[in-house]
N, C-alpha and C positions, 0 to 999 in steps of 0.2 A: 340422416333421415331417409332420402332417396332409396336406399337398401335396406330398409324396414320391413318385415313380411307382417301380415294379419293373415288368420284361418276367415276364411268366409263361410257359411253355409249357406248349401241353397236346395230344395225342395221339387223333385223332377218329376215331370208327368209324363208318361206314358210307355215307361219302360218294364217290360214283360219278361226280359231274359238277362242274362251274364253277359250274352254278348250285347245287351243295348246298353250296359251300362258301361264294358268297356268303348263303347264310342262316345259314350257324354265324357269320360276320360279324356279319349283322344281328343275330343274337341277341345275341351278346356285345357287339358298344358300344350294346346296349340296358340293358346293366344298368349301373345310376347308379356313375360313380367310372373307367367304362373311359374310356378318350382315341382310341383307335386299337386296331383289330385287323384283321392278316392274315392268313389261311389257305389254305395251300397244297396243292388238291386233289389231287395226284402224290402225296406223301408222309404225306398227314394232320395233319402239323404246322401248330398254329395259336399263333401269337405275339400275345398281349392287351399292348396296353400300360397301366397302372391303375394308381389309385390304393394305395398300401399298404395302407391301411384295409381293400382288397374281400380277401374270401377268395378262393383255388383255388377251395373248394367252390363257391360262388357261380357264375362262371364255369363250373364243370362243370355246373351245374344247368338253365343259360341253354341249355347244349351240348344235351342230355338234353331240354328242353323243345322245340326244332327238333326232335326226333326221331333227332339222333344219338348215340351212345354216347360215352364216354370208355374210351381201349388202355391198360391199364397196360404192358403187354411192349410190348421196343422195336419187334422182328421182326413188326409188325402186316404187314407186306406180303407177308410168309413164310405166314401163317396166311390171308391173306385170297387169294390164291393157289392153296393150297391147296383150303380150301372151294369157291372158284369152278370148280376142276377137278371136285370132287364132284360138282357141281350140274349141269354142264356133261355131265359125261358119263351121268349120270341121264337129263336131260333127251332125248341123242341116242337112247339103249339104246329109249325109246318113239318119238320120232320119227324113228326111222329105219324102223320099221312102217309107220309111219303113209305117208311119201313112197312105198312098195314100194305101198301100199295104194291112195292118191291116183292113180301113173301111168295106170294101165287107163280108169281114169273119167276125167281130162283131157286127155287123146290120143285116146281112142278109145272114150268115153263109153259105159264098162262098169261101172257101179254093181255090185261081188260084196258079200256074194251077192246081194243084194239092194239098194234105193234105200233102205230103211228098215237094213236092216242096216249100211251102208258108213255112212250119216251119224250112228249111233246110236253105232258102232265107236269111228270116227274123232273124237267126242265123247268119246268113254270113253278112250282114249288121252289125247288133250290134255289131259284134266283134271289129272294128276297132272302132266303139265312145268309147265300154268301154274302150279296152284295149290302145288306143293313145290318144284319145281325153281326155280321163277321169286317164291314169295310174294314173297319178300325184297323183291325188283324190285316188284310187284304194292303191296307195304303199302306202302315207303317213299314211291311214286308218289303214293297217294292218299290216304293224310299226309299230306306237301306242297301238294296238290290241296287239301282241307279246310283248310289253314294259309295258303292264297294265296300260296305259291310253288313253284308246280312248279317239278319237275326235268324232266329227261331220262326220270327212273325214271319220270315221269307219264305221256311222251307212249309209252311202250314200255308201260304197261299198261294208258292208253284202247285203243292197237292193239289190244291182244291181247285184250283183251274185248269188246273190240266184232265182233272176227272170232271167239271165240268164241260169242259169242250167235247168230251164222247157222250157226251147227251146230243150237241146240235148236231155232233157227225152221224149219230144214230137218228136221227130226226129227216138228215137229209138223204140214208142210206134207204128209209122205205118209203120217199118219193122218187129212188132211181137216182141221186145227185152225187151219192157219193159208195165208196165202198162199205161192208157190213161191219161193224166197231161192234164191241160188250157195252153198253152204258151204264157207267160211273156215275151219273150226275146226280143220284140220289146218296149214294157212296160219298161227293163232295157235300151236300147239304147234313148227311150225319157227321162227318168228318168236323166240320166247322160247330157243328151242335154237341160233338164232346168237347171238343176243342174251349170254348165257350162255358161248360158247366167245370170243366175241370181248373179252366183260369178263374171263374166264381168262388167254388171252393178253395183254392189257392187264396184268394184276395180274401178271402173269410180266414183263414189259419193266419196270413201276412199278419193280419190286424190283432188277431190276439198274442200275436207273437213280440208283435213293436208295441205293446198297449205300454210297458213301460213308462214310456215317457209321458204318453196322454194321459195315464193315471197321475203321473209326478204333477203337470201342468194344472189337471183338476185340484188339485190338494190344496192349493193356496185358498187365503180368503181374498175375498172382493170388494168386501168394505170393511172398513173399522171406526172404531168410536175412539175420536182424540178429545182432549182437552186444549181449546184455544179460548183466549179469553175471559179465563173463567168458567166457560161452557164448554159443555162435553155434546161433541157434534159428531154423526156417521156423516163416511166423508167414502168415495169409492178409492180403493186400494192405492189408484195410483195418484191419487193428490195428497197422500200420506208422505211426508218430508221428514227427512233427518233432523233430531232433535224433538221432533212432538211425542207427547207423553199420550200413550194408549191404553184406553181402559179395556182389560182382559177378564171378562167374566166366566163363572165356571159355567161349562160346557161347549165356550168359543173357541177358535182358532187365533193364535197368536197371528197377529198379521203380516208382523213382519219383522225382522231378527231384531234384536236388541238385546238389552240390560234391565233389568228391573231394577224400579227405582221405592217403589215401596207394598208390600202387601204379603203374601205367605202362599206356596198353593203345591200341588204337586202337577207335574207337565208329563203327557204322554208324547216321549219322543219318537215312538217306533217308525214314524217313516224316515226318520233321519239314519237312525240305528239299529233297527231291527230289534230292539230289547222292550220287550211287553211292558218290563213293569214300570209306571211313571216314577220319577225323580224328583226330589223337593227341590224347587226356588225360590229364593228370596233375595232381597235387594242387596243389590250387587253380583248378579249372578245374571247369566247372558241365557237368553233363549231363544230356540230357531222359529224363523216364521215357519207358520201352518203345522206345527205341533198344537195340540191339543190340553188349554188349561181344564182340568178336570178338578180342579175345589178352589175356592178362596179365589180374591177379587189380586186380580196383579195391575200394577201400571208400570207400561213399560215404554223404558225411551227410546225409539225408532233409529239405530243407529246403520241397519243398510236398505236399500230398496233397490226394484229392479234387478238388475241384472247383477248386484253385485251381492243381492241375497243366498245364502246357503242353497235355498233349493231350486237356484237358477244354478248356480256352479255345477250340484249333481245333474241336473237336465244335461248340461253343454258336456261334464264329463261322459258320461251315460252314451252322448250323442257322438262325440268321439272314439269315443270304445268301438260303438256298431260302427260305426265307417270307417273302423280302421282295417288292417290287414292280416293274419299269422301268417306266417313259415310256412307252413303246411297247405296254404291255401298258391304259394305260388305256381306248383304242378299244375294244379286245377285251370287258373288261370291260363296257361301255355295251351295246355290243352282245348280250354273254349276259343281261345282267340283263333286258331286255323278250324276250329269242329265245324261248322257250317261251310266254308268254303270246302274242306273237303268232303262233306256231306254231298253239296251241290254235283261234286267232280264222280261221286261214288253214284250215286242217283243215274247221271248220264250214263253212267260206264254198264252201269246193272242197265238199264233201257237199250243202249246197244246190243251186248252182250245176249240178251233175251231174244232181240229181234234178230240177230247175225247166227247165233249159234245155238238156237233152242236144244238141238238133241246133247247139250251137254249135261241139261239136267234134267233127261228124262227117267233117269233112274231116280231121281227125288220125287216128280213127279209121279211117277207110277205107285211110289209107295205110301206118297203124300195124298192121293184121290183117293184111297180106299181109308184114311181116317180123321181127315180134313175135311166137315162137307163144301169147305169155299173153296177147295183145290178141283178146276172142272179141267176134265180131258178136250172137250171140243173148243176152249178157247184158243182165237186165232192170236199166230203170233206176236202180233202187234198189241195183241191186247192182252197180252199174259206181260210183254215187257211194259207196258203202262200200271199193269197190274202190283209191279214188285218196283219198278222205279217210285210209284207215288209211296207203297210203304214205305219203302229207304227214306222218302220225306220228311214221312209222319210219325217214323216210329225214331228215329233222333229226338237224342234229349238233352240240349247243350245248357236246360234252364234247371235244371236236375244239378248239375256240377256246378254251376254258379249259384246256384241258394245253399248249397250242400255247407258252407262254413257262417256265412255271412247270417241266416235264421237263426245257427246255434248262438254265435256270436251275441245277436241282438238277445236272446230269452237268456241265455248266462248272464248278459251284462244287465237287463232289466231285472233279474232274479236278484242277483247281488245289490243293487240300489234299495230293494225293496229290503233289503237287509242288514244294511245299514254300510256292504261292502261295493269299495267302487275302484274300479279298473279305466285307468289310464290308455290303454289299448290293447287291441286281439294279442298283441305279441307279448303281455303280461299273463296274459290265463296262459296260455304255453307252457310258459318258462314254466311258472310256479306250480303246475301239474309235473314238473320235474327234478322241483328242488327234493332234496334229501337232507338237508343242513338247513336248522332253522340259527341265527342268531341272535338273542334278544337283548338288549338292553337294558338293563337293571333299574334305575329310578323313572317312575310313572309310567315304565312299558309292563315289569313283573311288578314292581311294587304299586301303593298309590299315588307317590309323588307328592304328596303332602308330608315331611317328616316334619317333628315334632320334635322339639328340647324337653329330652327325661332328666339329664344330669347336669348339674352344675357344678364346676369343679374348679375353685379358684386357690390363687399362690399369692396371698398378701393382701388381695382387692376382696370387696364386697362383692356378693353375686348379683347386687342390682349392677353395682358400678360395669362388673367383666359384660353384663349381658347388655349396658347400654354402648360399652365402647364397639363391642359385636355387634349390634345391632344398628348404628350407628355407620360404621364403614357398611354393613352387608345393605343395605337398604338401597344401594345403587346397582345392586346386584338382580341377575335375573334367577340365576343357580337356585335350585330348590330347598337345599341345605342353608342358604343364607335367609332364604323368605321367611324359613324354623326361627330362624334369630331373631329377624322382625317381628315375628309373630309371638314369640315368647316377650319381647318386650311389650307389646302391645296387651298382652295378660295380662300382665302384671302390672301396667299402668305407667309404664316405665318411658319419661321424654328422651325422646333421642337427640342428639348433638349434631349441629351442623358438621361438614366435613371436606374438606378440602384433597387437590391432587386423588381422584377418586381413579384407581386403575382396577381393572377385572383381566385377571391373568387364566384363559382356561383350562380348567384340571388342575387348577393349584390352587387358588383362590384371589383375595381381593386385596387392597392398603388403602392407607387414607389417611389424611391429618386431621385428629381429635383432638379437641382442647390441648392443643400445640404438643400434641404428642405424634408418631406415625405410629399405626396400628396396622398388625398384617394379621388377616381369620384366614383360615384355609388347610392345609393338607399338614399331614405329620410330615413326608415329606418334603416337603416343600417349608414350611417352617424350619426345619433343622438344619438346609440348606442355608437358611437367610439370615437365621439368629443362633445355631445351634441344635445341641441337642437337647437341653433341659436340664434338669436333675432327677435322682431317681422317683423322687412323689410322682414328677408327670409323667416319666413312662409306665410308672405304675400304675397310674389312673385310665392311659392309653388302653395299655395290656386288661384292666377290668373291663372297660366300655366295650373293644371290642370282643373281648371271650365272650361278652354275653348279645352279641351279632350289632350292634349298635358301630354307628358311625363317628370319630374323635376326631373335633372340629378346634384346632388351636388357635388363642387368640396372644398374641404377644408385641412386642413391641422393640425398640434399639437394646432395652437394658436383656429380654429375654421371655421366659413362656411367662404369660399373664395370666393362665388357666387353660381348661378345658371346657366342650360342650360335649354332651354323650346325645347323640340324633340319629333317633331310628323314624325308620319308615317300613310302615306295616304290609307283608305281600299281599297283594288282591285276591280278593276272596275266593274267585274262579282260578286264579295263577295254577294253582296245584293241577286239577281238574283239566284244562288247559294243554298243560306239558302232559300230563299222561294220553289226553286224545289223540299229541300229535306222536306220539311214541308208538300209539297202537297203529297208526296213519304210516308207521317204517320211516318217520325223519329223528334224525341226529338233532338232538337240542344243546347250544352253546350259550353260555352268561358272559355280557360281555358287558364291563362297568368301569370305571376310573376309581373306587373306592379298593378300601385295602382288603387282601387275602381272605382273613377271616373275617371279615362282616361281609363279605362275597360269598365264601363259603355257608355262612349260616343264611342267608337268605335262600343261596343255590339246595341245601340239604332244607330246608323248609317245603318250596316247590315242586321237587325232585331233578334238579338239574347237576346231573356229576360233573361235565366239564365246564370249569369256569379260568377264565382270561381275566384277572383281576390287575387294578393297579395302569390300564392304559388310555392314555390319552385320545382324543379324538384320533389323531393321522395313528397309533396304535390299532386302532380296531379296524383302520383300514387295512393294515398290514396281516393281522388275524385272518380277515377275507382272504384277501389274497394267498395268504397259505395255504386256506382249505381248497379256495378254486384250483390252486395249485396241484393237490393231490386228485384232482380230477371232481372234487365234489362241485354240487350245484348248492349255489349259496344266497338264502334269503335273510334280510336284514331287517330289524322289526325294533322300532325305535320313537320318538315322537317328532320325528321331521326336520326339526331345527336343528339343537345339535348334534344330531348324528346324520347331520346331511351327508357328508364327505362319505361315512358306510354307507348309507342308502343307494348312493349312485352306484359306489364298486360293487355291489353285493349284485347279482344276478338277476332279482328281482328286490327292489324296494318297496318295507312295506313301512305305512306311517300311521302311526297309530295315533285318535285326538277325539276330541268332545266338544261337540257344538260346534259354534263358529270357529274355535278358534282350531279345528282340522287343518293339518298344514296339507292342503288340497292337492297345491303343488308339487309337492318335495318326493314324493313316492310313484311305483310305479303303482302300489293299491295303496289306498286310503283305506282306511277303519273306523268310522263313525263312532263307534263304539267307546274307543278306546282299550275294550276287553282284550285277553291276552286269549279266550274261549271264539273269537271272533277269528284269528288266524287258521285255527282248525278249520271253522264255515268256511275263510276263503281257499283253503287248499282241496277242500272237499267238490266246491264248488265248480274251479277250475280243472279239477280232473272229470267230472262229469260232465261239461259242456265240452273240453277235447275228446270226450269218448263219443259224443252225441256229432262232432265233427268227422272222426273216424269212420262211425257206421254212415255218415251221410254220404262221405266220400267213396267210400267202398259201396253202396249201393248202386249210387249215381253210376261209377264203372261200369262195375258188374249187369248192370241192366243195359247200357249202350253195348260194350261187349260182348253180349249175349245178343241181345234183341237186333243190331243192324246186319251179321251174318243172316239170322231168317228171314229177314226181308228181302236181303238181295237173293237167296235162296226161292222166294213166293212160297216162300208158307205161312207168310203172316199176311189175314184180310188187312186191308188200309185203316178198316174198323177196328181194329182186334188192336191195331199199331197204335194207332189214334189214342184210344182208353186207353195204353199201354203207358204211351208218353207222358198222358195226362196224370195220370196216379204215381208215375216215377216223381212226379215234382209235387203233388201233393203228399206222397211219402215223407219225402226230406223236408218237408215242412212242421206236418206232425210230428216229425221225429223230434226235431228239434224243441217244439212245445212241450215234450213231455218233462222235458227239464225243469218246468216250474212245480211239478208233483215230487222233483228230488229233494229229500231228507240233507241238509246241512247239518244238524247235528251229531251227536252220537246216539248210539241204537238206545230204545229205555231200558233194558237188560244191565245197558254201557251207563246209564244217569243213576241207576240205583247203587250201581258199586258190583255190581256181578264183571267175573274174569272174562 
């Protein structure tokens, strides 16, 4: 138990950049017992993995020692938002004076009222955006500064104080106290006033980018109407216990997961599954809290709450996806964790450099003043390398490459929730934007997993008799094929017989002792193996069942075959439909089943699937995988969780396909609410447009620091010009990434109507 890990989450305030989040990192697997921690600067969610031993507090303390807070409320993006709108519009209400003030003197070099008054003024303004509107930005900076890792918040408030100080040097230059400087200090009060509107807007895209989860959060109900007592009482959500019967009327939300124990209605599930159209239940049938009963009265028995309800597991899935990490984003990361320090080193160097050896760039100069109007010739040297050192500041943009994966991340992986698909982590949308080999699974992945007893085919016995001795052993059985047994006796009214030594052998079938007989149901072969081969009537009953794509379910015993079952299970309606979208999509589709040849075949030529793997047992389908990774392909695995766990893991990406509660949430690297076979196209569609929206975020981010910190150290970028520059680089990659929720998951309507 001492070597027990739990994930913890915890909720971070005040971090602005890539690089403030790699230091709530470093903090936390700095305290002894952590393993692993990610922190996702979009959203604030930071996932520790740790020892049990280590407290929360602990972790909070490690947070708090970096310099940043811990959010108890979820809506941190609402509030932080908010306040940045405050600050933002504080900070314009003075500099927008200040710019009115500034014109006359850098156009047409009219110092009002005076050279002592305009710089003493225009001081006296900027103090209050820096130092209120902007502290936040100003302390966190040099914080970080003093703790050796700058942020972003550092190089925005070396800027602004360094171009405020050539205000008071200007201040004391036309009392005679000091030398003549350019003054900046309106330059630091705009600086800090875009700085401020552009982190507004930012905290505004953040929030609708992570709404995911606060939508999921909302969804639930708050109270519900149980029966205790005799009396049907509202009771608030959470004094709702396991075991009370709730009355669900039409137009309410199911409160909370269960089983219906009696009444009729149909349930809109779409925020579990993404599928509009509602679904009929009735007792004996499970439904998720905070779906939607839309007709007829249900009551239903409360068998999870809290946390261990369905759409608590998507939250916490959801939540791990965005905090987790891709491949792709590790570059990025290298590159933020030294970008500020050698920002810092490049700043100084540009600043020397200006001041040491101005005529190196007087030929940029000369040709930069005749179409630049902020490029002036009479600025002294000091103040031209102030000039281009603070843009090298402010035009870095190390919050650009650190949101550039982590935003897409979040609006993919809330897009997919909202659709009934859910990813386990960043490094699943990856993969599965890669595969090119789907493999599916045959009973309840392409088919519906309900088969049915058509035929009844007996040698000597009564077909009640053969289908209670079958029904009888399979009833211990979880196999879908045996449940047909059970259920064809339960038709027909048919008691079944106690059963003794019950074994379940799987991929072969089942034994058991029946009215002091042993009885084996299960596989042709696997039967032939253990009693034989039969006589010619049952292979000939074999050979009809399955010519006509049906499954031959033997039921026999010490003396030999006892009969036949003929058990088909019908493919899913969308199955066909399905397979052709992901064929248009360029992936390779494989059937992979433990049933015989041709009932493989007739199901696979129904779908349209050519290549089918018939006849293998679980560690079989493992080895199928592996053949194909072998030949270099990328291999996804599409199953319903349980027994095809052993493929799901090999396969490159696992996917699990399930309905309602009983989604093996687990077992896959994507889930499928759904169940649908039309739902695997959504998720491959989905994960290539969130990696595309990560591509362009990461190439922009580049592309704009590699372009824009040359002109700066150059001085041909105003401080202003840098400022806006930086500011809308990382509002870009924001946007960008929200347009993902306007992406099309399905096929085109041209592709739904049947057109080529």
């Amino acid at each position: 138990m001492a070597n027990e890990e739990r994930t913890t989450t915890l909720r971070v305030e005040g971090m602005h950049c890539a690089a403030c989040a790699q230091a709530v990192e470093q903090a936390l697997r700095a305290v002894p017992g952590v393993s692993a921690a990610a922190v996702n600067p979009m959203t604030g969610i930071a996932h520790v993995e740790a020892s049990a031993s280590v407290a929360e507090g602990k972790l909070a303390a490690a947070v708090r020692r970096a310099g940043y807070g811990i959010a108890r409320a979820d809506d941190t993006a609402g509030r932080d938002a908010l306040a940045a709108r405050r600050r933002a519009g504080f900070a314009w209400l003075l500099a927008i004076p200040i710019v009115v003030w500034m014109v006359p003197e850098m156009f047409f070099g009219i110092a009002w009222p005076s050279p002592l008054g305009y710089h003493a003024g225009t001081v006296l303004l900027a103090l209050p955006v820096i130092f209120w509107a902007g502290g936040p930005t100003l302390l966190a900076g040099l914080r970080a500064l003093l703790r050796r890792t700058p942020t972003m918040d550092t190089l925005i408030a070396l800027g602004a104080l360094a171009s405020l100080a050539t205000g008071f040097v200007a201040v004391a230059a036309e009392m005679g106290a000091a030398p003549s400087v350019h003054d900046y200090a309106g330059v630091a009060a705009m600086i800090l006033a875009i700085h401020l509107t552009g982190r507004w807007v930012e905290a505004r895209a953040k929030g609708r980018a992570s709404q995911a989860i606060r939508r999921l959060l909302s969804l639930g109900a708050k109270t519900a109407s149980v029966l205790r007592d005799g009396l049907e009482i509202d009771v608030p959500i959470e004094d709702v216990a396991i075991g009370d019967v709730m009355v669900v009327r039409p137009g309410a939300k199911v409160p909370t997961d269960g089983v219906v124990v009696s009444g009729e209605s149909h349930v809109d599930e779409s925020i579990a599954t993404g599928e509009s159209i509602p679904v009929r239940r009735a007792a004996g049938d499970t439904v998720i809290g905070a779906t939607l009963n839309v007709e007829g009265l249900l009551h239903v028995e409360a068998g999870a709450i809290g946390k261990d309800t369905f759409l608590a597991q998507i939250i916490r899935l959801v939540e791990e996806a965005q905090g987790s990490k891709v491949p792709i984003q590790a570059l990025a990361d290298r590159v933020t964790r030294v970008f500020v320090p050698v920002i810092l080193a490049l700043a100084l160097a540009t600043f020397v450099l200006w001041l040491v050896a101005p005529g190196a760039f007087a030929g940029i100069m000369a040709w930069a003043s005749g179409v630049l109007p902020w490029v002036h010739g009479d600025l002294s040297p000091f103040s031209r390398a102030l000039f281009a050192a603070v843009a090298v500041l402010v035009i870095a943009c190390p919050c650009a490459l650190g949101l550039a994966t982590p935003t897409a991340l979040s609006v993919g992986s809330g897009k997919g929730a909202e659709n009934g698909i859910l990813f386990r982590s960043g490094e699943a949308i990856q993969t599965l934007r890669r595969v090119d080999t789907i493999a599916f699974d045959k009973t309840g992945t392409i088919t519906e997993g309900r088969p049915e007893v058509t035929d009844v085919v007996s040698f000597g016995l009564g077909e009640s008799d053969l289908l209670r001795l079958a029904g009888s052993v399979e009833r211990g059985s979880e196999h879908p094929l045996g449940r047909a047994a059970v259920a064809a006796c339960e038709e027909r009214g048919i008691q079944l017989s106690p059963v003794e030594g019950f074994v379940a052998l799987p991929g072969k079938g089942v034994r058991g002792r029946v009215d002091g007989r042993d009885v084996l149901v299960g596989s042709v072969a696997w039967i032939r193996g253990e009693v034989g081969v039969g006589d010619w009537a049952a292979g000939s009953a074999v050979d009809a069942l399955e010519a006509n794509g049906k499954s031959a379910i033997v039921v026999a015993d010490a003396s030999g075959w006892l009969g036949v079952l003929g058990i088909a299970d019908r493919p899913k309606a969308g199955a066909a439909a399905a397979i052709a979208e992901l064929r248009e999509l360029g992936i390779d589709v494989v059937l992979l089943t433990g049933d015989n040849e041709r009932v493989a075949r007739g199901v696979g030529q129904a779908v349209g699937i050519e290549r089918i793997e018939a006849g293998v047992l679980p560690e079989g389908k493992v080895r199928v995988i592996e053949g194909l990774q072998g030949k270099g392909r990328v291999v996804a695995m599409v199953g319903d969780g349980i027994n095809d766990a052993p493929a799901l893991r090999a396969a490159n990406v696992g996917i699990a396909l399930g309905t309602g509660t009983d989604v093996a949430i687990e077992t896959g690297d994507v889930t499928l609410v759904s169940g649908e076979p039309a739902a695997v196209a959504r998720a491959v569609r989905l994960s290539r447009a969130t990696f595309r929206k990560i591509r362009q975020n990461l190439f922009w981010a580049f592309f704009y620091n590699v372009v824009a910190i040359p002109l700066a150290v150059a001085g041909l970028l105003h401080p202003l010009v840098a400022e806006a520059a930086m500011a809308l680089s990382s509002i870009n990659v924001v946007t960008n990434a929200g347009r993902l929720r306007s992406v099309r998951l399905g096929p085109s309507p041209s592709r739904r109507r049947g057109a080529p």
